[in-house]
C-alpha positions as CSV (number, residue, x, y, z in Angstrom):
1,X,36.6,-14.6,-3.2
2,X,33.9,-15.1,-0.4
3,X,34.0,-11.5,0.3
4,X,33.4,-10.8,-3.0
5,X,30.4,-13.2,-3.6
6,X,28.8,-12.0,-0.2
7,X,28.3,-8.9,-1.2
8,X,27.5,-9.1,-4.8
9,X,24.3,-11.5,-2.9
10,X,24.1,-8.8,-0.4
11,X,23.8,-6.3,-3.3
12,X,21.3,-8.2,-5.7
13,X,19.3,-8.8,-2.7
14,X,19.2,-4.7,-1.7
15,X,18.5,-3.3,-5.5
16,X,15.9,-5.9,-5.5
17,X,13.9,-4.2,-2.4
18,X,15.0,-1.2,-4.2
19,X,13.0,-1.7,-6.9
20,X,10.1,-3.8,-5.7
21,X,9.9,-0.4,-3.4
22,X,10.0,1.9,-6.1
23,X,7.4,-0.1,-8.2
24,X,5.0,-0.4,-4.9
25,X,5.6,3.6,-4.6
26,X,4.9,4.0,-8.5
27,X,1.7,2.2,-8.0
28,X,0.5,3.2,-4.7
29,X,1.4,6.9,-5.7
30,X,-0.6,6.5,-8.9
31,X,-3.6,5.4,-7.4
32,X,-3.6,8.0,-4.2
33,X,-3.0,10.7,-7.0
34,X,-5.9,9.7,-9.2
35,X,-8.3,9.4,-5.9
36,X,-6.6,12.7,-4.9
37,X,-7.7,14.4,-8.3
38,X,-11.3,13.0,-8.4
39,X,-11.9,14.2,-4.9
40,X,-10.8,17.6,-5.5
41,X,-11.2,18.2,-8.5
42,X,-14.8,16.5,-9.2
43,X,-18.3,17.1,-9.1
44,X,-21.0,16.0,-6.7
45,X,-24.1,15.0,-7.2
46,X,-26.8,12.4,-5.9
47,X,-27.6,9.9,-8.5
48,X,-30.0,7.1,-8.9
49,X,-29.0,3.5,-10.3
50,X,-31.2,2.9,-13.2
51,X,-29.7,-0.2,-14.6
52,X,-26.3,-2.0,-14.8
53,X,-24.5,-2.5,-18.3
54,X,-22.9,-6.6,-18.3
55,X,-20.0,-7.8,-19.5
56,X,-19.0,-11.4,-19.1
57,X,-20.1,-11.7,-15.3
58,X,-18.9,-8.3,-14.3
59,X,-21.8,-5.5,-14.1
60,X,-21.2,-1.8,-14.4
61,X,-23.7,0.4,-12.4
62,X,-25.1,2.9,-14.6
63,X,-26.4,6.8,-12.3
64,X,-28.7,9.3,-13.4
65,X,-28.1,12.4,-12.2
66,X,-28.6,16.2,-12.3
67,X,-26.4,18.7,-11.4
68,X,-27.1,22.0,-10.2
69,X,-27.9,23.7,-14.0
70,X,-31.1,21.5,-13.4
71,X,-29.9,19.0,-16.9
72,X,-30.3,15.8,-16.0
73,X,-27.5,13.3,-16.9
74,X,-26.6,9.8,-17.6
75,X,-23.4,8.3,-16.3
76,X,-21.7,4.9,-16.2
77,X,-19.6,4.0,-13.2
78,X,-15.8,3.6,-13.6
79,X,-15.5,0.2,-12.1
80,X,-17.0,-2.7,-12.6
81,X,-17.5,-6.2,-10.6
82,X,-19.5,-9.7,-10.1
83,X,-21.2,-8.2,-7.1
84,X,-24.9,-8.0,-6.7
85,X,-24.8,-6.0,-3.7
86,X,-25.3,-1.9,-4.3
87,X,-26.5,-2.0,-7.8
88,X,-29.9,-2.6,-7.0
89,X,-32.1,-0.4,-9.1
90,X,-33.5,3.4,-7.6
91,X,-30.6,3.2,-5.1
92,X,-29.6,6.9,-4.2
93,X,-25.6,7.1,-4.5
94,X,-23.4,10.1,-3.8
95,X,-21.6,10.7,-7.0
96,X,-18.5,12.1,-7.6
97,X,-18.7,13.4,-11.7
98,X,-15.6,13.1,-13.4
99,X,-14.8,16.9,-14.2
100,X,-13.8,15.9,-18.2
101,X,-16.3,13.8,-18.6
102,X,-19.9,13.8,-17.1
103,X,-20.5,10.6,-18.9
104,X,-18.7,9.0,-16.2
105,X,-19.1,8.7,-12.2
106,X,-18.0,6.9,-9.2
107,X,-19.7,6.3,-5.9
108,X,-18.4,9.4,-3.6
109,X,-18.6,6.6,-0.3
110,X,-16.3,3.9,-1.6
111,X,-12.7,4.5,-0.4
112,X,-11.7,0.9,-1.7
113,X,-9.1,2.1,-4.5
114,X,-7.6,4.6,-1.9
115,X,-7.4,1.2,0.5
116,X,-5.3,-0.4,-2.1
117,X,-3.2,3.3,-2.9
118,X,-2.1,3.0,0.7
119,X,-1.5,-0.4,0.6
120,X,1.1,-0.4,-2.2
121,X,2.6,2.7,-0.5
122,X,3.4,1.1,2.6
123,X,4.3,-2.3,1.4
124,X,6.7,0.3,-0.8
125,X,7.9,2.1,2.5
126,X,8.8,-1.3,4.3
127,X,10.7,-2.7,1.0
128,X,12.7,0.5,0.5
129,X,13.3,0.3,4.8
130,X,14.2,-2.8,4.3
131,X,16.9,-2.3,1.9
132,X,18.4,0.9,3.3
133,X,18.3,-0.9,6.8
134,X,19.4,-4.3,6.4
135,X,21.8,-4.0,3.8
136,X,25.2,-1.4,3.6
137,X,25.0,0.3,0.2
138,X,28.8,-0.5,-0.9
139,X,30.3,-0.3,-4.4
140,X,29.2,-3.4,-5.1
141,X,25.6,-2.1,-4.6
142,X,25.9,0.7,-7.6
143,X,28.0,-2.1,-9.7
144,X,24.4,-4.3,-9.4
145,X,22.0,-1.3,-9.9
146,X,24.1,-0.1,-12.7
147,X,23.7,-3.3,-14.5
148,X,19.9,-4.0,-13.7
149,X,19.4,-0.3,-14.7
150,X,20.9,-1.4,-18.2
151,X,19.2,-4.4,-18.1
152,X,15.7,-2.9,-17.6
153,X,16.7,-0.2,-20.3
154,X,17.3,-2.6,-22.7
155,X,14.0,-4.6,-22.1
156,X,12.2,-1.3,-22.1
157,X,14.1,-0.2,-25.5
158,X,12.3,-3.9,-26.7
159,X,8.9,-2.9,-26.2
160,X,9.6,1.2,-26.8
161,X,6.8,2.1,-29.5
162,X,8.7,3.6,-32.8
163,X,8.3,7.1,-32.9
164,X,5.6,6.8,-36.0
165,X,3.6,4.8,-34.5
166,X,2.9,6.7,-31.3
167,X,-0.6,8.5,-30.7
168,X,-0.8,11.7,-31.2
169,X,-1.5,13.8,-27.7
170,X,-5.3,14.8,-29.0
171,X,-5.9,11.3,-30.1
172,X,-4.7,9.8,-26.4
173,X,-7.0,12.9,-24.5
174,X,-9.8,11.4,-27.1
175,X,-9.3,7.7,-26.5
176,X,-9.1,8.7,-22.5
177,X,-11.5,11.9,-21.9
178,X,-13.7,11.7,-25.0
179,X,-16.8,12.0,-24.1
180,X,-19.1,8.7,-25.0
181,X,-22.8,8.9,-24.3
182,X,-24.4,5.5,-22.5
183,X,-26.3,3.1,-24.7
184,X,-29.3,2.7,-23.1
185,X,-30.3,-0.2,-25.0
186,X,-27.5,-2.1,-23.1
187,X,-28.9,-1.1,-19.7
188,X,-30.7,-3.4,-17.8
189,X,-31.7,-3.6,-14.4
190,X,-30.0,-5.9,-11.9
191,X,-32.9,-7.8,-11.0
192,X,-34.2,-9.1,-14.4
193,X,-30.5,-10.5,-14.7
194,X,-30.7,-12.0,-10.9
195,X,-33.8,-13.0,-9.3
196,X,-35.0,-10.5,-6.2
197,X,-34.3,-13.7,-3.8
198,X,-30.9,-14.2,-5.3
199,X,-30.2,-10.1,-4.6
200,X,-32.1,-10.1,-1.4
201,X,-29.7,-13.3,-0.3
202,X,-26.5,-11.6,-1.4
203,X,-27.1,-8.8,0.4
204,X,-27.7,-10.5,3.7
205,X,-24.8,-12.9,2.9
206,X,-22.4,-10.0,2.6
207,X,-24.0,-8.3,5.5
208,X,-23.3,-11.4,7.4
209,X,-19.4,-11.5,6.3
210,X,-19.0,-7.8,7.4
211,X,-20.1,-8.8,11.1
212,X,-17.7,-11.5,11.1
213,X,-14.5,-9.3,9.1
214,X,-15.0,-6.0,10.9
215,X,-15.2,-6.6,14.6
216,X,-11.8,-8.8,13.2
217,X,-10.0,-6.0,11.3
218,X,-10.8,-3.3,13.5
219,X,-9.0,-5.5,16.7
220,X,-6.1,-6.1,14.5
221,X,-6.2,-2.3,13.8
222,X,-6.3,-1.6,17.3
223,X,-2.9,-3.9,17.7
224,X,-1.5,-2.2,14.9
225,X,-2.1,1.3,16.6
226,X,-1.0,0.2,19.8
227,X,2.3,-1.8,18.3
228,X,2.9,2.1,16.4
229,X,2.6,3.9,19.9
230,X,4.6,1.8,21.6
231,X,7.6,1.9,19.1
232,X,7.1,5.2,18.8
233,X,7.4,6.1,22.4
234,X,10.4,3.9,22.2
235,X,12.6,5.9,19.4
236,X,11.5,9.3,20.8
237,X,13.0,8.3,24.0
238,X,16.1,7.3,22.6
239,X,16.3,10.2,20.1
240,X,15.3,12.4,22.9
241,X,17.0,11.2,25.8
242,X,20.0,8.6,23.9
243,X,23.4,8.4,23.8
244,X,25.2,6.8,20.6
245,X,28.7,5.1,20.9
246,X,30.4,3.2,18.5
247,X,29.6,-0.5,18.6
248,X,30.7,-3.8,17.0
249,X,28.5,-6.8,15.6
250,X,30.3,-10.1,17.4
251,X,28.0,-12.6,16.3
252,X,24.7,-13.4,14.3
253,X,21.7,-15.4,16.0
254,X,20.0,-17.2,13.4
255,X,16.4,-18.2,14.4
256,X,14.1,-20.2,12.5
257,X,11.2,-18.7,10.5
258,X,7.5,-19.8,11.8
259,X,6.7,-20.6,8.0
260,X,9.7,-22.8,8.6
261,X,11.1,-21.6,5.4
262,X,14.7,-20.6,6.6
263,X,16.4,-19.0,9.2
264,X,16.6,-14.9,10.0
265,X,19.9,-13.3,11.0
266,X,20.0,-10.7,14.0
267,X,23.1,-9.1,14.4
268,X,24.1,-9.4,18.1
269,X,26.6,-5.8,18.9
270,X,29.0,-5.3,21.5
271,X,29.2,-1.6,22.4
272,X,30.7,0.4,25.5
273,X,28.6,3.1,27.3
274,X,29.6,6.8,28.5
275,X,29.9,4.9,32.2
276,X,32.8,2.7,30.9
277,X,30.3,-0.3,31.0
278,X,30.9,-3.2,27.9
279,X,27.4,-3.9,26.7
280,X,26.0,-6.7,24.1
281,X,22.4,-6.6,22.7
282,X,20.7,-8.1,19.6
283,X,19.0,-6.0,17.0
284,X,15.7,-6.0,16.3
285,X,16.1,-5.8,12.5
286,X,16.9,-9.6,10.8
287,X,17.3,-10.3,7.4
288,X,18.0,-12.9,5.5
289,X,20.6,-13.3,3.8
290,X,22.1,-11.1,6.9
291,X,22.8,-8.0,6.6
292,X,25.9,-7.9,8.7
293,X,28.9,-10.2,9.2
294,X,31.1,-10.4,12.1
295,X,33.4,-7.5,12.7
296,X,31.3,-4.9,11.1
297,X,31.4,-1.5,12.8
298,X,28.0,-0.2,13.8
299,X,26.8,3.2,15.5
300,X,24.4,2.6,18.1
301,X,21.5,4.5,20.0
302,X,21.0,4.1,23.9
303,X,19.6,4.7,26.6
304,X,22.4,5.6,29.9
305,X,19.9,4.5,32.1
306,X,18.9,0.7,30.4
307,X,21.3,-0.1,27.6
308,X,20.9,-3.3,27.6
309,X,17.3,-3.3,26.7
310,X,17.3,-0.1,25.5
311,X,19.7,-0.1,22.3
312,X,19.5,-0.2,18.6
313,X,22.0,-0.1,15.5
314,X,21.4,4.0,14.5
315,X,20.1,4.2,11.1
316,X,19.4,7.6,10.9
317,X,16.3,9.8,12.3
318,X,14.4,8.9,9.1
319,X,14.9,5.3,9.1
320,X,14.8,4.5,12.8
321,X,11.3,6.4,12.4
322,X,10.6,4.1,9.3
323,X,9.3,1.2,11.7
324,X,6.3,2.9,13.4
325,X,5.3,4.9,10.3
326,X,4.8,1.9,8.5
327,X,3.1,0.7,11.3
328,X,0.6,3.2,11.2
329,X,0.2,3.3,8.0
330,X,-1.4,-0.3,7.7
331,X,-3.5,0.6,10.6
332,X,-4.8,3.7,9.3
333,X,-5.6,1.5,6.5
334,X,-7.5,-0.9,8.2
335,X,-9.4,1.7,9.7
336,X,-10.5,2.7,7.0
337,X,-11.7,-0.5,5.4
338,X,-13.5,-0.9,8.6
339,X,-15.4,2.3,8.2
340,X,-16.2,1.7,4.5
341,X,-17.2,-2.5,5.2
342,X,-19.5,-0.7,8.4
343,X,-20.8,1.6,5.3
344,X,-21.3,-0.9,3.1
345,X,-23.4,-3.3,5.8
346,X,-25.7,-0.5,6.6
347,X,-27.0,-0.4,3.1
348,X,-26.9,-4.1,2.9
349,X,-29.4,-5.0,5.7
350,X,-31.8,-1.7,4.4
């Protein structure tokens, strides 16, 4: 009976990561692919802000622009937010036009939206890792997907819009691509709706916040980068130079969390080497509930010459890989928020 409840937690707990990993992938996927198809597929263009449209505290930059046909064009941004900063009026943007619409633009130097893509992506990596890694997929695993599958089918059949009420294909291309010209009579200029000072101050405000955040995220970017090197070099050695034996988890070490909210698990393994010599080490990987009990049969990866330091439980080439990648992932992320905040600064203090 134990046995049985152990895994159907272990099992709730994996097709949870499952799915928070798929969702995270849906999202992050979604948003890369949209950036993706506007920076391929759009065209550029220098505009000038001529005014911002408001909307209860937000304000949308509006561009004027001409292309290279020499027609001169009005375009309102695709975003919208409560910041001053960058809307000022006769700012020169780089545009990127949408290519079904050249009522709408976006500026061509923010990568913020392609921050967040690869944010959801690798928080969506690390949750499916996570669940592939730390938890055995056993029958009990496809009993609990099978019945949150049904579950979520059933919910979805709940909100499922009958068939005679669904838009028709044209009318969703002309509620999304239709082409809507800008009222002008709603554009305003950013100053007459904030004072110059109260610009002027938000400007060197944020420019003041960048000097403080960027020297901050680029050295935790740096960390990152050298934390991704490091592991790497460590699983190329092993996959390179490794020997794998077949191992057994003895114990678990349970150590406290720092947010004091719990304890982790790390399986500790007994394993024999090629030289005859019995070896125990503790994973690096801890979970919590754990993902192993005592007795479980691992395969582990080794090096002959330090197996005591050098050993992990062998998830496969993909998954051991899973660690670093992620890794670098979030730093290449950071480095890229660094380079658009830098961006961002310079026209700040101009």
């Amino acid at each position: 009976m134990f046995d049985l409840i152990f895994q159907g937690a272990q099992a709730w707990n994996q097709v949870g990561f499952f799915i928070g990993a798929l969702f995270c992938l849906g999202i992050g996927g979604l948003i890369l692919g949209n950036s993706l198809y506007w920076r391929v597929h759009a065209l550029r263009a220098q505009g000038t802000v001529i005014g911002v449209i408001a909307n209860g505290g937000t304000y949308t930059p509006v561009y004027r622009y001409t292309l290279a046909d020499g027609q001169s064009h009005i375009a309102k941004s695709d975003t919208s937010s409560g910041w001053v900063r960058g809307k000022e009026t006769g700012r020169v943007v780089r545009l990127m036009i949408a290519p079904h619409n050249p009522e709408q633009a976006c500026d061509a130097g923010s990568y913020l939206f392609d921050l967040v893509g690869l944010v959801f992506a690798g928080i969506g990596v690390l949750l499916g890792y996570v669940a592939l890694t730390a938890f055995p997929v056993t029958r009990m695993t496809w009993i609990i997907a099978a019945a949150m599958l049904i579950y979520l089918g059933e919910r979805a059949h709940r909100i499922f819009i009958p068939k005679g009420q669904r838009v028709s294909i044209e009318e969703w291309r002309k509620q999304h691509f239709g082409q809507t010209a800008v009222d002008l009579a709603n554009v305003k200029p950013i100053e007459t709706l904030v004072s110059a000072p109260e610009v002027a101050q938000a400007r060197l405000k944020q420019a003041q916040s960048y000097k403080t955040v960027v020297p901050i995220l680029a050295a935790v970017a740096v960390l990152l980068l050298g934390i991704g090197v490091y592991q790497s070099m460590k699983i190329s050695r092993l996959e390179a130079q490794g020997l794998r034996a077949q191992g057994q988890v003895v114990r678990l070490n349970s150590e406290s969390r720092s947010s004091g909210s719990g304890y982790t698990y790390y399986p500790v393994v007994r394993f024999r080497t090629q030289a005859n010599a019995t070896v125990e080490f503790k994973d690096s990987v801890g979970t919590n509930p754990p993902s192993h009990r005592r007795g479980d049969k691992v395969t582990v990866l080794y090096l002959p010459g330090d197996p005591q330091r050098q050993a992990i439980i062998d998830r496969g080439f993909m998954l051991n890989w899973a660690i670093p990648g992620v890794v670098f992932l979030f730093a290449a992320g950071l480095a890229m928020l660094c380079i658009t905040l830098r961006r961002q600064m310079k026209v700040a203090v101009v």
